[in-house]
Steps between C-alpha positions, in 0.01 A plus 500: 500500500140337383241384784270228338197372678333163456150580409379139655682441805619879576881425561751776426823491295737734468746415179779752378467440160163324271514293259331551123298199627252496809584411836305232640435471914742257673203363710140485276635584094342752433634780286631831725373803483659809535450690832388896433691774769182504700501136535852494580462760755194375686656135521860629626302721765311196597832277537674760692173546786512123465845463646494831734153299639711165522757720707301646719312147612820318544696794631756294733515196234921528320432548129733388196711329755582091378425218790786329607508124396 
């Protein structure tokens, strides 16, 4: 699986398979850039003490659960 980057407006993607041609960011355009292991690794750390962060604030708040209509 490829991780590209955009360069401009730093979104992720995560594809399973690339093109011959470039990908171009959903949001800004620009061409993607492919994200190294260290990149990958730093930004998957981040997300994950993101969301264990998130938890920890909102501790009693139900998560993943849909609001009734």
């Amino acid at each position: 699986m490829s991780y590209l980057q955009c360069p401009q407006c730093h979104r992720t993607a995560w594809v399973q398979a690339v093109a011959d041609d470039d990908a171009a960011c959903r949001h800004c355009g620009a061409p993607l850039r492919a994200l190294s292991r260290g990149e990958f690794a730093a930004l998957t750390g981040a997300v994950r003490e993101r969301f264990a962060r998130d938890a920890r604030r909102d501790a009693g708040r139900k998560r993943f659960v849909r609001e009734r209509r």
